[in-house]
C-alpha positions, 0 to 999 in steps of 0.5 A: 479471528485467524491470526493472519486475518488479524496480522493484515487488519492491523496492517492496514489500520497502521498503514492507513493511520500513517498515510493520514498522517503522511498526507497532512504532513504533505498539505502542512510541512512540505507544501512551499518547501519541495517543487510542485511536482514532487509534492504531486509525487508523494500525494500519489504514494499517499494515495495508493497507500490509503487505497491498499490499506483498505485493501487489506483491511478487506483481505483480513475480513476476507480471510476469515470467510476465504482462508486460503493461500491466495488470500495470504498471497494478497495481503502479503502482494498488498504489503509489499505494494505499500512498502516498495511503490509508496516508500519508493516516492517518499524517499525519492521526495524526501532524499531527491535522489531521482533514481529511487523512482526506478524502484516504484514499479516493483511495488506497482507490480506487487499491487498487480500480483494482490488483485490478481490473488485475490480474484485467485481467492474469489475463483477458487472459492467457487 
């Protein structure tokens, strides 16, 4: 396995292992202690971050078949994805500091840019 390949499987596995546990976290110590809406806010941070862990799990498996810089691009976009738009919602729950949802659709456009890289990969592959 490349070591790229291998750098983003770990990637999503951790990414995954942490919104598994983020979400039980947000069913367990959050429900009751944080307003309705923002529980619905960090539940959709869960939700993307378990969507793009799996995203680059496949970018990894990807890589080994389609190296190439668009592929790196995705997972690279993925990553961003999960740190910028999830991190963004936890902090702003967990802080209640509304301006960190300013931040969110930067990582929303990181999500962007990784699918568009990766149907970039698939293109060029042809």
């Amino acid at each position: 396995m490349t070591g790229i390949a291998r750098m983003f499987g770990i990637a999503g596995a951790l990414f995954g292992l942490l919104g598994v546990g983020l979400g039980a976290f947000a069913a367990h110590a959050l429900e009751g202690r944080v307003e309705p809406r923002h529980l619905e806010v960090f539940q959709t941070g869960v939700r993307y971050q378990l969507v793009h862990a799996l995203a680059l799990i496949l970018v990894a498996l990807l890589a080994l078949h389609l190296p190439g810089r668009w592929m790196i691009a995705a997972g690279w976009a993925f990553t961003a994805g999960i740190l910028i738009f999830s991190g963004s919602l936890y902090l702003l729950v967990w802080t209640g500091v509304g301006r960190w949802g300013a931040v969110t659709p930067i990582g929303g456009l990181a999500f962007l840019a990784g699918w568009i890289f990766l149907a970039l990969a698939f293109w060029r592959a042809g």
